[in-house]
C-alpha positions in Angstrom: -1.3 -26.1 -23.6 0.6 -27.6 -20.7 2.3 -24.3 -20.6 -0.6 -22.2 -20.4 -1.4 -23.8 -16.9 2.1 -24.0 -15.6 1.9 -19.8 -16.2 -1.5 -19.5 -14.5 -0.9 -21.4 -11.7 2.5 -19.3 -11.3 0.4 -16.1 -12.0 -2.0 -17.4 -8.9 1.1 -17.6 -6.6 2.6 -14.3 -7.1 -0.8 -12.7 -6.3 -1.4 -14.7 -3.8 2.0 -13.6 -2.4 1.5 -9.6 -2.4 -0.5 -9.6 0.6 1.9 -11.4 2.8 4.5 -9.9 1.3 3.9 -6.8 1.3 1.6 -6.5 4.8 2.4 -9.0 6.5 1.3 -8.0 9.9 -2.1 -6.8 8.0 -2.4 -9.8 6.4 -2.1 -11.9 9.5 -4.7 -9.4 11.3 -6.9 -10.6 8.0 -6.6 -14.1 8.7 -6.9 -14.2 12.1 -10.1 -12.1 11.1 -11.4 -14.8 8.4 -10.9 -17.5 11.1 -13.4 -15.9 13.1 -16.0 -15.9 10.4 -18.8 -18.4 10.0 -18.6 -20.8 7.9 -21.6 -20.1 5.5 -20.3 -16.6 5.3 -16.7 -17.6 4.0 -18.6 -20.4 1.6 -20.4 -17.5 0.1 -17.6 -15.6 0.0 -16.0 -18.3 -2.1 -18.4 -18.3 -4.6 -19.2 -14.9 -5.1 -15.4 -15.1 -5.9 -15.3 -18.7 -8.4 -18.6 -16.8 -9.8 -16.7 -13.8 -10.9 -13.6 -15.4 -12.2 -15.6 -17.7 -14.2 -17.6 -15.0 -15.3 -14.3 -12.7 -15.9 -12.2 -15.9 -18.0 -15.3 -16.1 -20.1 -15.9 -12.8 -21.1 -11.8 -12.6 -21.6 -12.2 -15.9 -23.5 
């Protein structure tokens, strides 16, 4: 079971590593972008986004 999360969490990490990556002047322009944002709107952003993983790992589950 250990081994299930060590793979996940090195799933997250290349994913999370496309952007810059890949873009990274984009993804810096994003950033800079999401800095500017209000708070409440990035805390909704965040769930919207935990909502529909949880929703996603269920249904895969």
């Amino acid at each position: 079971m250990q081994l299930d999360w060590i793979k996940l969490i090195a799933l997250v990490l290349i994913v999370e590593a496309i952007g810059p990556f890949l873009f990274p002047q984009k993804w810096q322009k994003y950033l800079a972008q999401m800095a500017r944002m209000p708070t409440e709107h990035l805390r909704m952003v965040g769930a919207i986004l935990l909502a529909t993983g949880t929703i996603i790992l269920w249904l895969a589950g």
